[in-house]
C-alpha positions as CSV (number, residue, x, y, z in Angstrom):
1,X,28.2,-31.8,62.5
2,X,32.0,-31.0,61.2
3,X,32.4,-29.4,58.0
4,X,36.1,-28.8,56.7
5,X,36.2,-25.5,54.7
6,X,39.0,-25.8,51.2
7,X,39.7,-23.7,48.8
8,X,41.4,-23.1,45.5
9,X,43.2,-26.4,45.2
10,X,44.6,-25.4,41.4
11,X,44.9,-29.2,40.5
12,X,47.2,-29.1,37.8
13,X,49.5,-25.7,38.5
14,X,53.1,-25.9,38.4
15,X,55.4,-23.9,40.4
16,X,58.2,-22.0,38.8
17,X,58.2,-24.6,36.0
18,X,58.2,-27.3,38.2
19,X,55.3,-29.8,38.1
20,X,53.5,-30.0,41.6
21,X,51.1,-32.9,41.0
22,X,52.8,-35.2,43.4
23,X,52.8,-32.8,45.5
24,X,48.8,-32.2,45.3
25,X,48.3,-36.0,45.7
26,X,50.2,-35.7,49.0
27,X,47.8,-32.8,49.8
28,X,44.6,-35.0,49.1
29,X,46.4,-38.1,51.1
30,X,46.2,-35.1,54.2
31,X,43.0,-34.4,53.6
32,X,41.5,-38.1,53.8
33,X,43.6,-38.8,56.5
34,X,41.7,-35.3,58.2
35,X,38.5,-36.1,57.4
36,X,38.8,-40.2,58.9
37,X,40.6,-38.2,62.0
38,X,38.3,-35.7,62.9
39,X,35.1,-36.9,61.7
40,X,34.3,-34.9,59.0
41,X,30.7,-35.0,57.4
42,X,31.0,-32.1,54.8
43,X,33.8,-31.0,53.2
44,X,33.9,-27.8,51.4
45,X,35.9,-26.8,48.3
46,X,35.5,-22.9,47.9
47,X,36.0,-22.8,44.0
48,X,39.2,-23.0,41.7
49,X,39.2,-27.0,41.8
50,X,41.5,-27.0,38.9
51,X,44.4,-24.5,37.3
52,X,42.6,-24.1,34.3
53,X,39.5,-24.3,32.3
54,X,40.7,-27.4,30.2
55,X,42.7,-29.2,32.7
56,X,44.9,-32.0,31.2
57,X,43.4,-36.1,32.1
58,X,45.8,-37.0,35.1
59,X,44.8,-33.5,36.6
60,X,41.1,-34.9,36.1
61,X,42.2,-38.2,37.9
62,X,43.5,-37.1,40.4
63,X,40.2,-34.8,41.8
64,X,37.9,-38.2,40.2
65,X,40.4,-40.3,42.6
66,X,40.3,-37.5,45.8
67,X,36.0,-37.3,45.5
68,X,36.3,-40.7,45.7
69,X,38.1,-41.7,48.5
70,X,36.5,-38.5,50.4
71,X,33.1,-39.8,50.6
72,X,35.0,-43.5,51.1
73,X,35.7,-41.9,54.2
74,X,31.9,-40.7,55.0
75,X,32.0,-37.4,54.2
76,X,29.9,-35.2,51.6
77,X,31.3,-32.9,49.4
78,X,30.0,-29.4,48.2
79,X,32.4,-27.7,45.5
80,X,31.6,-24.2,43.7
81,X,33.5,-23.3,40.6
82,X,36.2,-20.5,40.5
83,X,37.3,-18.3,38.2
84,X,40.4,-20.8,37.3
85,X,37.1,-23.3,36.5
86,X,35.1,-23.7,33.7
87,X,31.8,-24.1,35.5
88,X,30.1,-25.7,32.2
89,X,32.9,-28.8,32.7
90,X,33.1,-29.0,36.1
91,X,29.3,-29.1,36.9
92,X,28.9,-32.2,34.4
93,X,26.7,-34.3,35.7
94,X,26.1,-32.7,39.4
95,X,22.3,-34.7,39.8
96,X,24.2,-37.8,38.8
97,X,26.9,-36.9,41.4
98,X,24.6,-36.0,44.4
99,X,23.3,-39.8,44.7
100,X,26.9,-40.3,45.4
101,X,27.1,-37.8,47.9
102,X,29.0,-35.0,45.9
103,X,27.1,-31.9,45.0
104,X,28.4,-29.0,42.7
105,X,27.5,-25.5,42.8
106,X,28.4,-23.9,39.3
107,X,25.1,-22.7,37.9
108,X,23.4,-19.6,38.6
109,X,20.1,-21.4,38.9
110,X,21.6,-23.3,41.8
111,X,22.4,-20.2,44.0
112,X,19.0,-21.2,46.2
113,X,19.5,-25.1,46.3
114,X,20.8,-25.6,49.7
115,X,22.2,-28.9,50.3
116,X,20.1,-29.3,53.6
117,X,21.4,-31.7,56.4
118,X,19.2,-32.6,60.0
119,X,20.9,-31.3,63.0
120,X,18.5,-32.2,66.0
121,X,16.4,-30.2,68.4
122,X,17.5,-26.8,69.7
123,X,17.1,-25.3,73.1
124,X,13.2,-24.2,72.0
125,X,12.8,-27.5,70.8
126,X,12.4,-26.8,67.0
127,X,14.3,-29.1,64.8
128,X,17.1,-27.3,63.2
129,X,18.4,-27.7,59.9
130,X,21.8,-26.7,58.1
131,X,21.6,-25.3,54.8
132,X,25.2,-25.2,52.9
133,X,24.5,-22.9,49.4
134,X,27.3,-22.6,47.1
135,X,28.1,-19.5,45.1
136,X,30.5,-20.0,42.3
137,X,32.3,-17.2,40.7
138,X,30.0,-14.8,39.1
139,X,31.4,-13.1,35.8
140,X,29.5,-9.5,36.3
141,X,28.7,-9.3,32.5
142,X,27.6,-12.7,31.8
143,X,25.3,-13.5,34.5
144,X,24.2,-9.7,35.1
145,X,20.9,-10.3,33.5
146,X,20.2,-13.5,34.8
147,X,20.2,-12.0,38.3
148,X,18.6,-9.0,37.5
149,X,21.1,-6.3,38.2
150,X,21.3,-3.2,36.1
151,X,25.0,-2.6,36.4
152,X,28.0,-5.6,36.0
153,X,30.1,-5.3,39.0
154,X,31.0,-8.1,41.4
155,X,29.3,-6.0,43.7
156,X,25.7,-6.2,42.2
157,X,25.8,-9.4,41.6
158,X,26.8,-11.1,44.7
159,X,24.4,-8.6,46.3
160,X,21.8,-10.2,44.0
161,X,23.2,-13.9,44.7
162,X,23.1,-13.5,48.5
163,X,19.5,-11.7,48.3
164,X,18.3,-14.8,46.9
165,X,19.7,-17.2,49.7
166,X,18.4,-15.1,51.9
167,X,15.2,-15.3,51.0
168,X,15.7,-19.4,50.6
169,X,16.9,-19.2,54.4
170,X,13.6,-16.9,55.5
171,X,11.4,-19.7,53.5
172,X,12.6,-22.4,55.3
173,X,13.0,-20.6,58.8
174,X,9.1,-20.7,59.1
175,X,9.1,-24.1,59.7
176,X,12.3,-24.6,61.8
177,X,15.5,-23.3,62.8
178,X,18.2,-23.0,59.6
179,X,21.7,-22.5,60.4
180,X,23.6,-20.9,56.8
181,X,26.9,-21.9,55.7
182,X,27.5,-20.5,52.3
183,X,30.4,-21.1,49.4
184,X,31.9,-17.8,47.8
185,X,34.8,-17.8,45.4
186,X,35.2,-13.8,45.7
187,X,37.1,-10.9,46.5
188,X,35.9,-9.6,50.1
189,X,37.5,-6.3,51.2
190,X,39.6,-6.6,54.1
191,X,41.2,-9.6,52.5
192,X,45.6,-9.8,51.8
193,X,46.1,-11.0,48.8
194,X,49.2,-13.1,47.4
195,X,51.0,-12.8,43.9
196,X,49.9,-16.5,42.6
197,X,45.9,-14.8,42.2
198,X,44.8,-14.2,39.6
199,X,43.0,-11.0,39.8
200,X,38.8,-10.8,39.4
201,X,39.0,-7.5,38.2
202,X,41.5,-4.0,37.4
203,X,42.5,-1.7,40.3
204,X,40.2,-3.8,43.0
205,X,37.1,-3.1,41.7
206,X,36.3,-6.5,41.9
207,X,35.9,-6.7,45.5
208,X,32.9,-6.8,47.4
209,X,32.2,-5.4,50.9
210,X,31.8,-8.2,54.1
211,X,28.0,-7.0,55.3
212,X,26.7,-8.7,51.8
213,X,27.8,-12.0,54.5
214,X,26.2,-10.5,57.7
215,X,23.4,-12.7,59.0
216,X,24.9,-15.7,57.5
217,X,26.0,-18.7,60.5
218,X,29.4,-19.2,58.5
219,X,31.0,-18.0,55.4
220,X,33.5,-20.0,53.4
221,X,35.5,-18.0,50.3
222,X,37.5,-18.2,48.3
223,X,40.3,-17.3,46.0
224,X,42.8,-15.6,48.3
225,X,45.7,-18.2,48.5
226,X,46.4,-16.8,52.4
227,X,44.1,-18.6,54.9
228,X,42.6,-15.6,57.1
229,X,39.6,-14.5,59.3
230,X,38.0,-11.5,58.2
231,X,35.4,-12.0,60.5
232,X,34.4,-14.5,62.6
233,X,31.9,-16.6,60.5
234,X,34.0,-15.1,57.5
235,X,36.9,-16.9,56.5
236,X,39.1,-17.6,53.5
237,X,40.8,-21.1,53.8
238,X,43.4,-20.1,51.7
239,X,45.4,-22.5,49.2
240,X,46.8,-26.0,50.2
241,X,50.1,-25.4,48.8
242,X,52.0,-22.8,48.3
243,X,51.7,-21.3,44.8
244,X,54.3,-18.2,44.6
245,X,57.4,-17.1,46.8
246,X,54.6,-14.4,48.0
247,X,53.0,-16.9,49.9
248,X,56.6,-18.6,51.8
249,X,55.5,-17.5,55.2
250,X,52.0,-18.9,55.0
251,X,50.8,-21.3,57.2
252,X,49.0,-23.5,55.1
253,X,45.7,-25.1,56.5
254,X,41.8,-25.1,56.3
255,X,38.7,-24.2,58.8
256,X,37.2,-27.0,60.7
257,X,33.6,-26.0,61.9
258,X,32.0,-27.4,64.2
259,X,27.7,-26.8,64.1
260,X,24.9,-28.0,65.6
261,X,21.2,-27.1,66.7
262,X,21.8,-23.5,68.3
263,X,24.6,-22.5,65.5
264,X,28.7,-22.6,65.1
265,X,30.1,-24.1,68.0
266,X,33.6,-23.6,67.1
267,X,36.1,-22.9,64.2
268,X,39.4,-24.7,64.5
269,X,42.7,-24.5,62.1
270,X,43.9,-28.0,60.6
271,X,47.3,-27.7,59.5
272,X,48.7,-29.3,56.1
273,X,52.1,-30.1,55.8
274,X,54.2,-29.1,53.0
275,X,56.0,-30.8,50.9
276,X,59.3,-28.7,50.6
277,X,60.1,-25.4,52.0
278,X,60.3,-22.0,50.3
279,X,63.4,-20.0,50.9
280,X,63.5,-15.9,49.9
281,X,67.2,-15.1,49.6
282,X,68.8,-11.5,49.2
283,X,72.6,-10.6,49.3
284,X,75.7,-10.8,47.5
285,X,76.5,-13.8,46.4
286,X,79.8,-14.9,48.3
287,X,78.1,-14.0,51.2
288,X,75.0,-16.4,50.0
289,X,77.3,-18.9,48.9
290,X,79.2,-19.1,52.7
291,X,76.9,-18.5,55.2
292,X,76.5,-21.4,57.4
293,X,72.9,-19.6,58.1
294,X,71.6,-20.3,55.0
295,X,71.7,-24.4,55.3
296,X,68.4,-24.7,55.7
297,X,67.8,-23.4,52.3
298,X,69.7,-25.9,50.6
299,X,66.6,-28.3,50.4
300,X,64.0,-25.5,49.6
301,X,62.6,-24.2,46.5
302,X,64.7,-20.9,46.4
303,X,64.5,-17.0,45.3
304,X,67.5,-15.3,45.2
305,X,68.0,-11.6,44.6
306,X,71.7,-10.6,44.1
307,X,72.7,-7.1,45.7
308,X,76.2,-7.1,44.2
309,X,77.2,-4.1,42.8
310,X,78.4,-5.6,39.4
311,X,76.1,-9.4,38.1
312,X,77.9,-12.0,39.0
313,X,79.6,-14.4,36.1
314,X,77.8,-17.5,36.2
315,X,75.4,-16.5,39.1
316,X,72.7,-19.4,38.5
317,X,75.9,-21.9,37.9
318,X,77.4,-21.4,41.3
319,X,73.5,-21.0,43.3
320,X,72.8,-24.2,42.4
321,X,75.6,-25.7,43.6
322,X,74.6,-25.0,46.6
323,X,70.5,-24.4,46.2
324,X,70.1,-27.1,43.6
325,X,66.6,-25.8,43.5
326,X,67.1,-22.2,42.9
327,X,64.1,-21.7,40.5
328,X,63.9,-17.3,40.3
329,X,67.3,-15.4,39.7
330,X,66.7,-11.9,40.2
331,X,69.4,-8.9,40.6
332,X,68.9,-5.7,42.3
333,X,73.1,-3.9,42.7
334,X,73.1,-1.8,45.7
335,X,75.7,1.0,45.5
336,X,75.8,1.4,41.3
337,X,77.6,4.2,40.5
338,X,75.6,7.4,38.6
339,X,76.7,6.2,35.6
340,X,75.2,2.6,35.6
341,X,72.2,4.5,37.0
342,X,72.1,6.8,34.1
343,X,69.6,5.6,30.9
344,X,70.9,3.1,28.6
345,X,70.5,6.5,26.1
346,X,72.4,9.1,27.5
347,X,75.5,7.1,28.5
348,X,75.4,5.4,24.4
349,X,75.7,9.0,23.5
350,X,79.1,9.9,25.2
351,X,80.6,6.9,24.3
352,X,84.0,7.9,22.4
353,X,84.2,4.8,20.3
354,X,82.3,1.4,18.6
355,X,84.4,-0.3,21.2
356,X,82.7,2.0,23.9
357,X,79.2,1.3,22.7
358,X,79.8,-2.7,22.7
359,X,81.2,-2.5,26.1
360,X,78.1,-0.4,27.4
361,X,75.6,-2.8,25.8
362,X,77.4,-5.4,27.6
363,X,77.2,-3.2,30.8
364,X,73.9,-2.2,30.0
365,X,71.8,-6.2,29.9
366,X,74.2,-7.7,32.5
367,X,75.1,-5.4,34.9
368,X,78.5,-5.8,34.7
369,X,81.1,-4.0,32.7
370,X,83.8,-6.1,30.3
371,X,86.5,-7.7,31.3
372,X,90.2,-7.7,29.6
373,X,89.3,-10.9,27.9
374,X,85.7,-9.6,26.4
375,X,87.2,-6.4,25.4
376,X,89.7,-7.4,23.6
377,X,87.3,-10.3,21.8
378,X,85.0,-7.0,21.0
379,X,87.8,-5.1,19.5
380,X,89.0,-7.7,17.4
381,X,85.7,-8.3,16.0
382,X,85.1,-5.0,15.6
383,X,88.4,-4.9,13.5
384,X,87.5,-7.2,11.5
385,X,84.4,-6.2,10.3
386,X,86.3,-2.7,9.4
387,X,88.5,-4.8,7.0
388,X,85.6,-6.1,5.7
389,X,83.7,-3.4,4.7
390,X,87.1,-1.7,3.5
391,X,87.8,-4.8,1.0
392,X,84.2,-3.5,-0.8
């Protein structure tokens, strides 16, 4: 049996201001085309389905339009909620669902309801089972109680989540052979995260340690956006697209496992293609503007940090002649002088003049001093306002 582990899709996200729907329906077009390819029975959506908790109606389309032609192709579907999700909306009508071969995980109460799948005889000639379990994201204060822990951390209560599968799994082993593949949208420690997560918790408390998996056949999380083994039945997926300029060396993909009657046979990468590139620029910008090196970049969404000493007039202007798609501007001078280095107070309080002081605010919120032209613009208005308030 072949299950295809996926993970925070974020239906609905934009990058940089620019929408990225089309760009998510050529993701799902991939992922058919995968599962009709390599013979996919299950595919796995690790939690954050959607951006946001009220996702707008052709975001809802789209993942109605994706579930659809997924199980078109013969393949189930088990999807947990993230912390992007609102579990209540997502989970609408899950028992409804399962009779068309998607099943959601985004209650609590659901923790121990394996989807359970035949997978033949083993070598001692018990029939073995699969049992996928979905764990969606567990807000420590809201479900603490439920589960029975004393103290709200992620900790507890994945500790308290997995407890209860693993009693499911011993249940069930009495009478067979279960192999365990189980959902998590988490945190695990060990895992590199990316700057388009949003963070579970303050000052990675929210993470939980990898043993709470031990004993488990396979392990597909979520919520990191970088696809990564943390161990070898513990994986994240990572995100299908690229979500922040953090994440412009990933290699975006998913997990394709491969498990029958004695366990995981195999874990192989299946690679997505993406729709444009990312390009993470740094220099002057002459130097940007001219090298021939850079050509590549021309087609790419596009980060720029400018190292010139002084900002640039018209910096964005003149980027996006050649990167059209220059969507961050960002400026870090190399070689200021002390006195650009100085604090904005100490240098307004040697200035000799009100034409001193205009000039340093200019300096100050640009990065540039003022030129001939802006100086003498300030001065005039400047002495014009002392006319004015000599005329009272």
């Amino acid at each position: 049996m072949r299950l295809l582990h996926t993970s925070d899709w974020h239906l609905g996200r934009s990058f940089h201001g620019v929408g990225m729907l089309d760009a998510q329906r050529a993701f799902v077009d991939q992922l058919v085309a995968a599962v009709e390819r390599d013979s996919v029975d299950v595919v796995l959506i690790a939690g954050d389905v959607y951006d946001r908790a009220l996702p707008g109606v052709d975001v809802v389309h789209l993942l109605d339009d994706a579930l659809v032609r997924l199980t078109a192709a013969g393949a189930k579907v088990v999807l947990t909620s993230g912390n992007h999700d609102s579990a209540i909306r997502l989970g609408f009508a899950s028992r409804l669902l399962e009779r068309g071969g998607v099943h959601l995980r985004t209650r609590v109460e659901d923790l121990d309801q394996p989807l359970l799948l035949p997978l033949g005889t083993d070598a001692a000639g018990k029939e073995a089972t699969l049992a996928l379990y979905g764990i969606p994201w567990l807000e420590p204060r809201m479900v603490a109680e439920q589960l029975g822990v004393e103290t709200a951390s992620h900790f507890e209560v994945t500790r308290a989540a997995t407890a209860l599968i693993r009693e499911d799994i011993a249940r069930r082993a009495a009478s067979g052979t279960v192999h365990s593949v189980v959902l998590a949208h988490t945190f695990a420690s060990g895992g590199i995260s990316s700057d388009s997560e949003r963070d579970l918790s303050i000052g990675g408390v929210g993470a939980v340690p990898l043993d709470l998996f031990d004993g488990f056949s396979y392990t597909a999380l979520g919520h990191l956006h970088g696809r990564q083994t943390l161990s070898g039945p513990v994986r994240y997926s990572g995100s299908p697209l690229a979500y922040s300029f953090s994440e412009s060396t990933h290699q975006k993909g998913a997990w394709l496992v491969e498990i029958g009657p004695e366990g995981v046979a195999s874990v192989a990468e299946v690679l997505w293609e993406a729709p444009r590139s990312l390009a993470v620029l740094r220099g002057p910008l002459e130097e940007l503007l001219g090298d021939p090196a850079h050509a590549w970049a021309e087609a790419a969404y596009c980060q720029v940090t400018l190292t010139d000493s002084q900002r640039p007039t018209r910096a964005m202007e003149r980027l996006r002649a050649r990167f059209p798609d220059t969507l961050v501007l960002a400026f870090d001078p190399q070689g200021a002088t002390a006195a650009t280095e100085a604090s904005y107070s100490s240098r307004l309080a040697g200035a000799p003049d009100d034409l001193a002081v205009c000039c340093g605010f200019l300096d100050h919120v640009r990065g540039r001093s003022a030129d001939p032209a802006e100086k003498t613009a300030l001065a005039a208005a400047l002495e014009n306002v002392r006319l004015l308030e000599v005329s009272r």
